[in-house]
N, CA, C and O atoms as a GROMACS GRO file, in nm:
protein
  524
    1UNK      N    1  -1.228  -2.338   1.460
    1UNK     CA    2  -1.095  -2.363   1.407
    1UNK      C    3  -1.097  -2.367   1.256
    1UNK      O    4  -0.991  -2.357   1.194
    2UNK      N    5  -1.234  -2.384   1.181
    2UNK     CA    6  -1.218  -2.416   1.051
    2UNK      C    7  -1.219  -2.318   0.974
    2UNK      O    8  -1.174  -2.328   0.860
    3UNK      N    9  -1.277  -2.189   1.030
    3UNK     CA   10  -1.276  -2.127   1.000
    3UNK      C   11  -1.170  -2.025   0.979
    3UNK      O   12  -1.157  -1.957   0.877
    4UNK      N   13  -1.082  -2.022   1.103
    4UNK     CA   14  -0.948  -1.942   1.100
    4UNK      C   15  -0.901  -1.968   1.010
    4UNK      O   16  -0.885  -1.884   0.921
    5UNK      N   17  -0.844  -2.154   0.991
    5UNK     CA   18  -0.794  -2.240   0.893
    5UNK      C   19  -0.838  -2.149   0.720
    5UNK      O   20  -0.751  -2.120   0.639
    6UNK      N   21  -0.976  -2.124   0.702
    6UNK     CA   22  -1.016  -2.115   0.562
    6UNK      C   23  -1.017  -1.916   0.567
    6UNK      O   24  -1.058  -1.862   0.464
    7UNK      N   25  -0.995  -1.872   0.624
    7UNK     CA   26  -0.931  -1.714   0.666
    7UNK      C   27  -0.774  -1.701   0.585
    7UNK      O   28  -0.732  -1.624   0.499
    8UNK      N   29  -0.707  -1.829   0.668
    8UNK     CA   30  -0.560  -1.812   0.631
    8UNK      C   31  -0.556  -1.850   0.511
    8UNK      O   32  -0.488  -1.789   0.428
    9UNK      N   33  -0.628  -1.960   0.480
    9UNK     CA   34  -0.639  -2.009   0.296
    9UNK      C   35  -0.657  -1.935   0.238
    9UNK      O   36  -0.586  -1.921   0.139
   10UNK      N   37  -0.780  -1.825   0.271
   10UNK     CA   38  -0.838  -1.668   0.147
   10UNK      C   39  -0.680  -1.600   0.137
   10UNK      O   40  -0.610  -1.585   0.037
   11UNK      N   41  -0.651  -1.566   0.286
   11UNK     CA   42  -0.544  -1.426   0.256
   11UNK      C   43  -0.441  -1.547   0.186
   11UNK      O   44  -0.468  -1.534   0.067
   12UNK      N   45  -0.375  -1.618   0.192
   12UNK     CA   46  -0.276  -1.688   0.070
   12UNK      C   47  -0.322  -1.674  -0.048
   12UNK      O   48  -0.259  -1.649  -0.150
   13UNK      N   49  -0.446  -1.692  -0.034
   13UNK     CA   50  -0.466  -1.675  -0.160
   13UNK      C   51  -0.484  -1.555  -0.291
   13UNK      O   52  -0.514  -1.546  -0.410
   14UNK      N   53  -0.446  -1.482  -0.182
   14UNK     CA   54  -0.439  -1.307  -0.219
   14UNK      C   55  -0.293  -1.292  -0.254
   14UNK      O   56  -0.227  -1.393  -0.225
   15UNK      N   57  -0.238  -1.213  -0.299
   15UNK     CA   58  -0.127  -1.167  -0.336
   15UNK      C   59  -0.097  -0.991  -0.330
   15UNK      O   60  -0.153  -0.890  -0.372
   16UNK      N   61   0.012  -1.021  -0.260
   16UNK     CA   62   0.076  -0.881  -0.178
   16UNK      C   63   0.135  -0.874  -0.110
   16UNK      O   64   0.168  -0.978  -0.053
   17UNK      N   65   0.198  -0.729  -0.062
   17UNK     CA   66   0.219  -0.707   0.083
   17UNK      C   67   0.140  -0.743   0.168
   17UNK      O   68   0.188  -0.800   0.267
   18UNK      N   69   0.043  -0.730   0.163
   18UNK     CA   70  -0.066  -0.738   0.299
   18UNK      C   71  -0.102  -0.902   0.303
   18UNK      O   72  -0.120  -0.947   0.416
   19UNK      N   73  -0.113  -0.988   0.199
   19UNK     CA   74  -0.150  -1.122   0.205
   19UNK      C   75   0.005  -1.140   0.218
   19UNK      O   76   0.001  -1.218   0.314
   20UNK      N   77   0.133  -1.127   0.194
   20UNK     CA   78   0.242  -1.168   0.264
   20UNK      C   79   0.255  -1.142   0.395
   20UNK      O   80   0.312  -1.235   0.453
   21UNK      N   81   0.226  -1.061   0.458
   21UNK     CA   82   0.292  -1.013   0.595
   21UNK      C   83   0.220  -1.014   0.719
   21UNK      O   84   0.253  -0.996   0.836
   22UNK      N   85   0.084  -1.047   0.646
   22UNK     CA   86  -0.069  -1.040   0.785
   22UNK      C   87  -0.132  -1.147   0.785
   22UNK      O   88  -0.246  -1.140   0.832
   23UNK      N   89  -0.083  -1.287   0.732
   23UNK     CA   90  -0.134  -1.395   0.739
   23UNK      C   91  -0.182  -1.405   0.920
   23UNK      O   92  -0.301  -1.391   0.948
   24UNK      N   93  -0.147  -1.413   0.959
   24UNK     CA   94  -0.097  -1.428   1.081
   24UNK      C   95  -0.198  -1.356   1.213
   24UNK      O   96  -0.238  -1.404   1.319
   25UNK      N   97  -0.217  -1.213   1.147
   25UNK     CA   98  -0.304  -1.114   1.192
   25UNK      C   99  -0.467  -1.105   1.174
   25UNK      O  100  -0.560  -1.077   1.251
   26UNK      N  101  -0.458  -1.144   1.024
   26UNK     CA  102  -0.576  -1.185   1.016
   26UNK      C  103  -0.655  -1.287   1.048
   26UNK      O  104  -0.770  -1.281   1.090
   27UNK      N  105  -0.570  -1.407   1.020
   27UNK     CA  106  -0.677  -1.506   1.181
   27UNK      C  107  -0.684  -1.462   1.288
   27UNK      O  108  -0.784  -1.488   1.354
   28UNK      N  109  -0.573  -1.375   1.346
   28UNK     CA  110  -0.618  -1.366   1.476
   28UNK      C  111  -0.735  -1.269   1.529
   28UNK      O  112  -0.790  -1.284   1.638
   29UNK      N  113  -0.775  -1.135   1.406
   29UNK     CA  114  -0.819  -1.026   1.456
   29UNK      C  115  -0.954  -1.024   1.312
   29UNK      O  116  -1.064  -0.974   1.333
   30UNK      N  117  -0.922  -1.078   1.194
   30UNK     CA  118  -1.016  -1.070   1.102
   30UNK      C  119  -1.041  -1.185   1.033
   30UNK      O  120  -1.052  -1.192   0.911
   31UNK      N  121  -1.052  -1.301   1.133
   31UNK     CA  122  -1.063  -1.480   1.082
   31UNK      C  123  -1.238  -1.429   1.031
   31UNK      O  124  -1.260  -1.488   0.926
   32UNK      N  125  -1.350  -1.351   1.068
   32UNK     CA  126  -1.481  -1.329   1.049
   32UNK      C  127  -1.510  -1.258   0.906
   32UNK      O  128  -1.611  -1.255   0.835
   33UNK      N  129  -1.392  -1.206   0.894
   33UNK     CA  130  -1.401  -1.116   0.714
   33UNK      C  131  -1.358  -1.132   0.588
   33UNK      O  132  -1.260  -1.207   0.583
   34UNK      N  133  -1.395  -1.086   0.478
   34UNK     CA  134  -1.385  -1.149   0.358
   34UNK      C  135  -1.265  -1.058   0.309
   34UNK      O  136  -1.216  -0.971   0.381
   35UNK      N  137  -1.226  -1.084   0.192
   35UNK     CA  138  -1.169  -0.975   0.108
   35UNK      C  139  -1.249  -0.844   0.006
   35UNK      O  140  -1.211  -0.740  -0.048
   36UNK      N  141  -1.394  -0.927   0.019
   36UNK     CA  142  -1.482  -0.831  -0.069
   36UNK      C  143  -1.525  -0.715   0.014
   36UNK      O  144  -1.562  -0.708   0.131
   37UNK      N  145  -1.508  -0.603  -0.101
   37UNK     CA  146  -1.511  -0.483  -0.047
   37UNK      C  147  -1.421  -0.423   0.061
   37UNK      O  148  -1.457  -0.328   0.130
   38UNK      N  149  -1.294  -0.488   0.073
   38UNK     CA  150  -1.210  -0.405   0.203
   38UNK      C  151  -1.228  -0.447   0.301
   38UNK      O  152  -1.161  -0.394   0.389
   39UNK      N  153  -1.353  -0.596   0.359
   39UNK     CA  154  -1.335  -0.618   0.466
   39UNK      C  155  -1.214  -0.620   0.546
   39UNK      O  156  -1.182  -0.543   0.637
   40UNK      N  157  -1.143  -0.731   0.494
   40UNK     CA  158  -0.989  -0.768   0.568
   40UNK      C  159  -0.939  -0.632   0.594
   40UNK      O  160  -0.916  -0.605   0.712
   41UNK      N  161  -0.916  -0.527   0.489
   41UNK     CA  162  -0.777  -0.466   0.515
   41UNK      C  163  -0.922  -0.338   0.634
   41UNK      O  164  -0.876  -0.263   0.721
   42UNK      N  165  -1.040  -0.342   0.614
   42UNK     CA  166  -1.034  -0.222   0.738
   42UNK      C  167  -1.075  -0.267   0.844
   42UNK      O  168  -1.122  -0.181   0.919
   43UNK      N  169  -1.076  -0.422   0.900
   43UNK     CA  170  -1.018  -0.464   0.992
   43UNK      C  171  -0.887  -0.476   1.026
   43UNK      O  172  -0.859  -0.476   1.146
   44UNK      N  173  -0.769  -0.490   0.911
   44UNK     CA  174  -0.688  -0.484   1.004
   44UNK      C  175  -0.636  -0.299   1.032
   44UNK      O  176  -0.548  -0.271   1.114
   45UNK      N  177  -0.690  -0.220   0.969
   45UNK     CA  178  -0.684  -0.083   0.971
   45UNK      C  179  -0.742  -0.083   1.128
   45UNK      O  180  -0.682  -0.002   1.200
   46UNK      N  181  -0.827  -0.144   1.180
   46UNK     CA  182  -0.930  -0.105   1.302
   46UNK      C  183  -0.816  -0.144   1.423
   46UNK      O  184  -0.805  -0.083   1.530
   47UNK      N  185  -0.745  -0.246   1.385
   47UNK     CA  186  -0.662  -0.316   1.510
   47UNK      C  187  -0.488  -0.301   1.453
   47UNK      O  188  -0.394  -0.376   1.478
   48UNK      N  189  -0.491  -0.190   1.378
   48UNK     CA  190  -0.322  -0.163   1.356
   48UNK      C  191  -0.234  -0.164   1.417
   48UNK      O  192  -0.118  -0.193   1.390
   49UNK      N  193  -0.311  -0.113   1.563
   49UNK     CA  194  -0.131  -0.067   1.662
   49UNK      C  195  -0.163  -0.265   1.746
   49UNK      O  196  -0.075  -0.322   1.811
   50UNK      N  197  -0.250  -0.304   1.729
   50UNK     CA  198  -0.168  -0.468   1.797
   50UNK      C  199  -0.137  -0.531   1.688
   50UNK      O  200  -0.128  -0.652   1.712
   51UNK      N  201  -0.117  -0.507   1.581
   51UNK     CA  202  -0.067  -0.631   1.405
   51UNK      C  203   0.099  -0.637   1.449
   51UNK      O  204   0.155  -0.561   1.528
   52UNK      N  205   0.155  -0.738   1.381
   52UNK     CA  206   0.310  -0.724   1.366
   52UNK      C  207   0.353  -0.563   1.286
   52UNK      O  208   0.290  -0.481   1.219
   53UNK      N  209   0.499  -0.576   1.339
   53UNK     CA  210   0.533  -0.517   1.260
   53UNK      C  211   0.526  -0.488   1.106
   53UNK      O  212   0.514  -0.386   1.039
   54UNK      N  213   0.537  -0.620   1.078
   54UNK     CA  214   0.574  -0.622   0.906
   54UNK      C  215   0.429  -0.605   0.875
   54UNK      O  216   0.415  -0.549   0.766
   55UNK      N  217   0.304  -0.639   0.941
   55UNK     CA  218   0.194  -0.635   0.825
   55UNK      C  219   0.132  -0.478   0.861
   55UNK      O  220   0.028  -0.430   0.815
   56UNK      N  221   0.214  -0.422   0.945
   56UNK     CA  222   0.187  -0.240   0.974
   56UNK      C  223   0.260  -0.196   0.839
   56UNK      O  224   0.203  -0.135   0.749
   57UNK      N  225   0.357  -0.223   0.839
   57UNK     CA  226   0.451  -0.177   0.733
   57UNK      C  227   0.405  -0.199   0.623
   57UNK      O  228   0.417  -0.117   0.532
   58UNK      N  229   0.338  -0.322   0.609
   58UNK     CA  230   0.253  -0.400   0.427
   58UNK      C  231   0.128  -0.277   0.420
   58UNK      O  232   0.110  -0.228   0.309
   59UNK      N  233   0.056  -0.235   0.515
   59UNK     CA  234  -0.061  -0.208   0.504
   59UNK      C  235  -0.016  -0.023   0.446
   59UNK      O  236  -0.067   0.043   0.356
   60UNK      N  237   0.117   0.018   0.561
   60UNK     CA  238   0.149   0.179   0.497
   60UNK      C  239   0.185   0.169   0.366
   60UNK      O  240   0.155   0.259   0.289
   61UNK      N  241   0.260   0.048   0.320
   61UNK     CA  242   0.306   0.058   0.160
   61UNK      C  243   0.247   0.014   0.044
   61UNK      O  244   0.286   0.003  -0.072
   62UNK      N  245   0.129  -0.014   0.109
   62UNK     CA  246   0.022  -0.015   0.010
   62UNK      C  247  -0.148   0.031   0.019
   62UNK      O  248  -0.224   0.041   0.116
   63UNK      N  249  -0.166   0.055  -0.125
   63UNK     CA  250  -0.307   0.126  -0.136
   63UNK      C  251  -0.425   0.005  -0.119
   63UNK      O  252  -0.425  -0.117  -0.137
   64UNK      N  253  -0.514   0.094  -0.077
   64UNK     CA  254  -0.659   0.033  -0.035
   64UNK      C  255  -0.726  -0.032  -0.270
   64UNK      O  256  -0.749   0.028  -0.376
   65UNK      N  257  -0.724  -0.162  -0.224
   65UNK     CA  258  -0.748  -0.209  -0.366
   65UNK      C  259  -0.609  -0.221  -0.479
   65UNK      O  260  -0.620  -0.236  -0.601
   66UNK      N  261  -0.501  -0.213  -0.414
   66UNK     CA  262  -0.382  -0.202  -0.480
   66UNK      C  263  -0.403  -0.310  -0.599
   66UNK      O  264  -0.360  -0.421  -0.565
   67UNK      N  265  -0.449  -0.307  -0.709
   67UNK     CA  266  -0.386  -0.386  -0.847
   67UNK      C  267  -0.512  -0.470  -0.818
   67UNK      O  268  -0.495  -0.573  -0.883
   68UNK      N  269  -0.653  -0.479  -0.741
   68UNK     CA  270  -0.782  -0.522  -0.815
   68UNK      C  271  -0.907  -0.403  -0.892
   68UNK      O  272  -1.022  -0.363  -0.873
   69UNK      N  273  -0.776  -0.382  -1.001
   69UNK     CA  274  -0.884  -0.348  -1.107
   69UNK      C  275  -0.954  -0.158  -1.088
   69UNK      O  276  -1.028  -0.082  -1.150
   70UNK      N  277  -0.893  -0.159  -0.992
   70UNK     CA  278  -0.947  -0.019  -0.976
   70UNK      C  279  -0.857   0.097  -1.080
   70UNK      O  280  -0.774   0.053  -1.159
   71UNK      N  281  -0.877   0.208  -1.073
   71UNK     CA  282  -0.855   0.269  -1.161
   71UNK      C  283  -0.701   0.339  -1.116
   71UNK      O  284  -0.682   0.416  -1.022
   72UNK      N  285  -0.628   0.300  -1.188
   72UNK     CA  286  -0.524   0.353  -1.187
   72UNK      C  287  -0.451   0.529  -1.246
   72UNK      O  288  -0.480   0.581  -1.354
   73UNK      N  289  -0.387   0.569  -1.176
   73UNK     CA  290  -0.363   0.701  -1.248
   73UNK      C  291  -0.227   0.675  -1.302
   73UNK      O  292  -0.133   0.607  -1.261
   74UNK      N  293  -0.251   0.772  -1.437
   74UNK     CA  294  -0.085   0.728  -1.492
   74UNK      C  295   0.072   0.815  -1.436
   74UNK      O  296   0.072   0.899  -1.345
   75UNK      N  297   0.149   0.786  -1.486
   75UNK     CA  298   0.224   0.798  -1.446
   75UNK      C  299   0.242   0.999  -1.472
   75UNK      O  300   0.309   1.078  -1.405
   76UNK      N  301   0.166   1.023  -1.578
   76UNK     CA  302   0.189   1.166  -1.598
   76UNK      C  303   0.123   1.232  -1.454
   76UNK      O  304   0.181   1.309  -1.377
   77UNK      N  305  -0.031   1.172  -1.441
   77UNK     CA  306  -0.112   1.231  -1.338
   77UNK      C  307  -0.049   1.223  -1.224
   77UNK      O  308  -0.095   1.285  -1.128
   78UNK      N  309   0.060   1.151  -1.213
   78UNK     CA  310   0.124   1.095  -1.042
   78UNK      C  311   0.226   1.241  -1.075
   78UNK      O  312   0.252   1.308  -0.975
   79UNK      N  313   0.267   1.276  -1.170
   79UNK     CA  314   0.390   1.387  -1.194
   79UNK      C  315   0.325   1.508  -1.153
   79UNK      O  316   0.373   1.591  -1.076
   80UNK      N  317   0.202   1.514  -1.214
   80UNK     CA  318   0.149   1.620  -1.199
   80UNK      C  319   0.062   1.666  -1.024
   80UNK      O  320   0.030   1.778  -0.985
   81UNK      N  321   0.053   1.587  -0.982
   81UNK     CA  322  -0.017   1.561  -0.834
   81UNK      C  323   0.110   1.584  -0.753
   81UNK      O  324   0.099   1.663  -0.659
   82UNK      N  325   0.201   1.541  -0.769
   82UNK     CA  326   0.320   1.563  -0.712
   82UNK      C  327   0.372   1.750  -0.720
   82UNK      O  328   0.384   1.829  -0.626
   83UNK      N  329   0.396   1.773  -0.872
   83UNK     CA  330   0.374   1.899  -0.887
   83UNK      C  331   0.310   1.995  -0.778
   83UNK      O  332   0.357   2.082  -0.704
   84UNK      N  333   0.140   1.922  -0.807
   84UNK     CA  334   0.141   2.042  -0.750
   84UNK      C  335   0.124   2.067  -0.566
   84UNK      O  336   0.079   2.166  -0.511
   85UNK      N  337   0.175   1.948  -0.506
   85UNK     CA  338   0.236   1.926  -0.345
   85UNK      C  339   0.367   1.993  -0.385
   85UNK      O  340   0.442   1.946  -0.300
   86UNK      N  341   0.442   2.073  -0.460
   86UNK     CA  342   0.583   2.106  -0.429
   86UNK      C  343   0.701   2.042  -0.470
   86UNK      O  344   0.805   2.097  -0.434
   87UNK      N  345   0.710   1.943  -0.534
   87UNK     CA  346   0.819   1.852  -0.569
   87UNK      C  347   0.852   1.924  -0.676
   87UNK      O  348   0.790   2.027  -0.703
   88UNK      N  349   0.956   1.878  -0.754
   88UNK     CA  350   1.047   1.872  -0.790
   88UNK      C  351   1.118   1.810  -0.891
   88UNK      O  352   1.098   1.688  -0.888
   89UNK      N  353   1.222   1.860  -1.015
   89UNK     CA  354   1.336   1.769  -1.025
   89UNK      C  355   1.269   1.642  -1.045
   89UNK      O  356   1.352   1.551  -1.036
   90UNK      N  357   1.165   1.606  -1.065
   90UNK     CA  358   1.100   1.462  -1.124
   90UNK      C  359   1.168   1.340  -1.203
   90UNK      O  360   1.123   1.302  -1.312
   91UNK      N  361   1.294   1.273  -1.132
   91UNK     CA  362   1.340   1.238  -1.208
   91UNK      C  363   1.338   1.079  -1.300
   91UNK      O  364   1.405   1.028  -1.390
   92UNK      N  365   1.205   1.040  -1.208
   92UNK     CA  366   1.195   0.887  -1.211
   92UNK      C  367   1.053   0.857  -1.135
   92UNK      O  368   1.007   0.885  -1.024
   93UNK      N  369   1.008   0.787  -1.252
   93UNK     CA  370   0.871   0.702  -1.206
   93UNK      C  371   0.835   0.578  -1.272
   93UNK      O  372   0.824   0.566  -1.394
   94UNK      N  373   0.822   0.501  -1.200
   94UNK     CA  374   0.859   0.382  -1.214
   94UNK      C  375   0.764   0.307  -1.122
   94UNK      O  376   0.756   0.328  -1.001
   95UNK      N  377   0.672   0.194  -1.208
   95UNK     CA  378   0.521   0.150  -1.158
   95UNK      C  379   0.582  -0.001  -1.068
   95UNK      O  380   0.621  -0.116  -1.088
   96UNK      N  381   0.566   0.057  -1.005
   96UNK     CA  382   0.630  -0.105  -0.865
   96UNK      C  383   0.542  -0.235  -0.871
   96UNK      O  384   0.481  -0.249  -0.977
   97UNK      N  385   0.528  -0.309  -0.798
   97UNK     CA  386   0.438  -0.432  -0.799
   97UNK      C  387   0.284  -0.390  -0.708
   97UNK      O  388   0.286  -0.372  -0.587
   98UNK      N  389   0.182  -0.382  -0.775
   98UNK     CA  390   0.044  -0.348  -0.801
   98UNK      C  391   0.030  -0.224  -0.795
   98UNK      O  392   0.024  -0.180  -0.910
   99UNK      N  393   0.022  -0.148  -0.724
   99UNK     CA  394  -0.050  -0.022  -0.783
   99UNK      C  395   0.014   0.098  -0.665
   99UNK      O  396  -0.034   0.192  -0.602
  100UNK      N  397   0.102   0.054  -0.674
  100UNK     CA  398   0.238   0.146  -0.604
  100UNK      C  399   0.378   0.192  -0.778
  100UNK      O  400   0.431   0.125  -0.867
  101UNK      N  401   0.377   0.339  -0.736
  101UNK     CA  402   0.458   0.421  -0.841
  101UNK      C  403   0.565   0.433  -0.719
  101UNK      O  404   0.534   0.462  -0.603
  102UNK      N  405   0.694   0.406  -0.764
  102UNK     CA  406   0.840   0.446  -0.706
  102UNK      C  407   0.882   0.605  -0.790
  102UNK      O  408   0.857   0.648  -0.903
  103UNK      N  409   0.936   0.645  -0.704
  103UNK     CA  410   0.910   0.825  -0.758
  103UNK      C  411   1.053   0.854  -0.692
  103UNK      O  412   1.069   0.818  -0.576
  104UNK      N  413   1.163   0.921  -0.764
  104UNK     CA  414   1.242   0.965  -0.740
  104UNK      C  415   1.271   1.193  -0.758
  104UNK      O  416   1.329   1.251  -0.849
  105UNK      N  417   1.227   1.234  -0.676
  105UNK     CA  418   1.192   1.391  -0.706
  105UNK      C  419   1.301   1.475  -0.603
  105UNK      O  420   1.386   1.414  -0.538
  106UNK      N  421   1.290   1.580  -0.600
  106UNK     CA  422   1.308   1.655  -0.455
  106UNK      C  423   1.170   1.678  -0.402
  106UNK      O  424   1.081   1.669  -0.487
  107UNK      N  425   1.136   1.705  -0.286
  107UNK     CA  426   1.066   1.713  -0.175
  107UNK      C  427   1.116   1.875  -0.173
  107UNK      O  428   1.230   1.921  -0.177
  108UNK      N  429   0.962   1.955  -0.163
  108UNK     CA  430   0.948   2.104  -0.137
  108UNK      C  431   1.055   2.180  -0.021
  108UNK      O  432   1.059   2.302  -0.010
  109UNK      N  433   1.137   2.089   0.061
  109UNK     CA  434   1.229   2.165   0.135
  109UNK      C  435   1.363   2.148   0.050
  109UNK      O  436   1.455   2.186   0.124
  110UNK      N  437   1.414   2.107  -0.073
  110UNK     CA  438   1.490   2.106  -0.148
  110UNK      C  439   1.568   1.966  -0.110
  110UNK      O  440   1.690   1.983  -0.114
  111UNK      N  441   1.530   1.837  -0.074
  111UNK     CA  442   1.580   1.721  -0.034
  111UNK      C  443   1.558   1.594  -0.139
  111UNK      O  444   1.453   1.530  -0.138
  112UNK      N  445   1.635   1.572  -0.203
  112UNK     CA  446   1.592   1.434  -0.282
  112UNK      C  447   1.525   1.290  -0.200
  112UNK      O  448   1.548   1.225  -0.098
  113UNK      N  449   1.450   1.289  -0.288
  113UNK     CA  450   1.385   1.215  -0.183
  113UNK      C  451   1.363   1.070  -0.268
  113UNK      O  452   1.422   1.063  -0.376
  114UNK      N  453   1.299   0.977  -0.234
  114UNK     CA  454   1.221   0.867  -0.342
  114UNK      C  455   1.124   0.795  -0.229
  114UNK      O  456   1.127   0.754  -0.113
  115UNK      N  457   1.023   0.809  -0.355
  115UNK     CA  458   0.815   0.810  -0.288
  115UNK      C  459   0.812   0.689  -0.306
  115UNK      O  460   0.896   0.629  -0.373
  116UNK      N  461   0.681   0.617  -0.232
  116UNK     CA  462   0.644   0.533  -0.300
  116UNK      C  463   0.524   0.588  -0.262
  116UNK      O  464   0.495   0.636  -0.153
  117UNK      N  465   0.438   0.572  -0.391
  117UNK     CA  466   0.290   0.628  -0.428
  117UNK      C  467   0.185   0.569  -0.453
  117UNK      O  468   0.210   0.479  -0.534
  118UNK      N  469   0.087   0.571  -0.429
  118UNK     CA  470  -0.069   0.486  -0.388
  118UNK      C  471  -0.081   0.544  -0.623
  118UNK      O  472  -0.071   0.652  -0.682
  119UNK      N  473  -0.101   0.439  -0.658
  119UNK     CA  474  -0.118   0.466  -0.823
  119UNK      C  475  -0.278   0.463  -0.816
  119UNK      O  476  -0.331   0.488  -0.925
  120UNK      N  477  -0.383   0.431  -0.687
  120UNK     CA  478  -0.525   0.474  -0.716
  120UNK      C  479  -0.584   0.634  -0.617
  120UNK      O  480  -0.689   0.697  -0.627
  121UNK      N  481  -0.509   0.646  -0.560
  121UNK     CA  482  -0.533   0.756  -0.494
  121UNK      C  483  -0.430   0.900  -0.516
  121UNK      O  484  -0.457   1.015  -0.550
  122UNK      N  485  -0.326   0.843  -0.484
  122UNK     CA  486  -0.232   0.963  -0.522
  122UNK      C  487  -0.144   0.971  -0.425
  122UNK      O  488  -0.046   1.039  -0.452
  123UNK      N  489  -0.148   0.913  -0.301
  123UNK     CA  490  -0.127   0.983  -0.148
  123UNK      C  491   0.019   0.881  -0.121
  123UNK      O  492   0.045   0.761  -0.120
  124UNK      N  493   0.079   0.986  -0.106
  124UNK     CA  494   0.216   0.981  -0.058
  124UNK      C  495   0.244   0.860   0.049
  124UNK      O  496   0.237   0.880   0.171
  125UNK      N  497   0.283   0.715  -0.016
  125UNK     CA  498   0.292   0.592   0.104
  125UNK      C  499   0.427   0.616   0.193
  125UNK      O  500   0.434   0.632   0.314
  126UNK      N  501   0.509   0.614   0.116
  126UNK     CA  502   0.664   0.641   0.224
  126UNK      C  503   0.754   0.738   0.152
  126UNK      O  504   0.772   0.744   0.031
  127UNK      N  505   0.801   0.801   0.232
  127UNK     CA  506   0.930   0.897   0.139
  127UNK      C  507   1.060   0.833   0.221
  127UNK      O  508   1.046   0.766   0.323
  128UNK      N  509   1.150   0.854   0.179
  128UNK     CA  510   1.281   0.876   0.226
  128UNK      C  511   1.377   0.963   0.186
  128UNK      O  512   1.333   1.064   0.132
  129UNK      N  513   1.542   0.952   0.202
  129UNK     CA  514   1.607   1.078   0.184
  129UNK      C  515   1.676   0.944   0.019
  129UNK      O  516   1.734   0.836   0.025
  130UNK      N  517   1.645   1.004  -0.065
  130UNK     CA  518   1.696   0.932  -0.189
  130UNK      C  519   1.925   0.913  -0.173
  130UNK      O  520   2.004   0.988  -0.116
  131UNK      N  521   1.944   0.827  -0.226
  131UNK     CA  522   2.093   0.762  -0.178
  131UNK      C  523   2.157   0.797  -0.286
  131UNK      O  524   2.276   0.770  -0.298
   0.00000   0.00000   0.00000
C-alpha cells in the first residue's frame, strides 16, 4: 500500500497532462516505476487500451519527455517539417504548455486544419478541422 501511496505522490509531483489525468492509472498498472528514463509513461504506453479515457487522451497530446530538458525544435524547424509533409498556408505557431507547438496550416488535401505538435520529435499529436 505504501508504495502505491508514494507512486501517486511521484506522478503529483510531475506536472502535465499525463501527471494530471493518469494519477489514477498509474497506481494501478505502474505503482513499480519511476519517472526516470520513461519508465511511467512506457508503462502506461504498454497498458493503453485499459487507462481512462482522459489519461489516453494526456498521453496522445503529449510528447515522450515533453518540457524535461530535451531538445526542443524551433518553431521555424516545426514550419519547415510540416512543409515538407504537405501543409500549407502556415498561419500560426504558437508554443503550448511544455513541448507541444499549436499550428494553425492547411493539411495537404486543402483543409484548414490546427496541429498540435510533439516540439521534440516533430510528429503530428492531433489535427482537427480548424473553426
Amino acid at each position: 500500500m505504501g508504495l502505491v501511496a508514494a507512486s501517486v505522490a511521484a506522478a503529483q509531483a510531475q506536472t502535465g497532462p499525463v501527471a494530471n489525468n493518469c494519477g489514477a492509472d498509474i497506481a494501478k498498472y505502474c505503482a513499480n516505476k519511476t519517472h526516470y528514463n520513461s519508465g511511467v509513461r512506457d508503462c502506461l504506453e504498454d497498458h493503453k487500451a485499459a487507462l481512462s479515457a482522459a489519461c489516453r487522451q494526456a498521453l496522445e497530446i503529449s510528447g515522450r519527455g515533453a518540457g524535461m530538458g530535451q531538445n526542443m525544435m524551433s518553431a521555424d524547424e516545426i514550419m519547415m517539417s510540416l512543409k515538407e509533409r504537405g501543409y500549407t498556408d502556415i498561419r500560426k505557431i504558437e508554443r503550448e504548455r511544455r513541448a507541444t507547438y499549436e499550428v494553425k496550416a492547411t493539411d495537404p488535401n486543402g483543409v484548414r486544419v490546427e496541429l498540435y505538435v510533439d516540439g521534440v520529435t516533430g510528429k503530428i499529436l492531433k489535427s482537427e478541422p480548424d473553426s
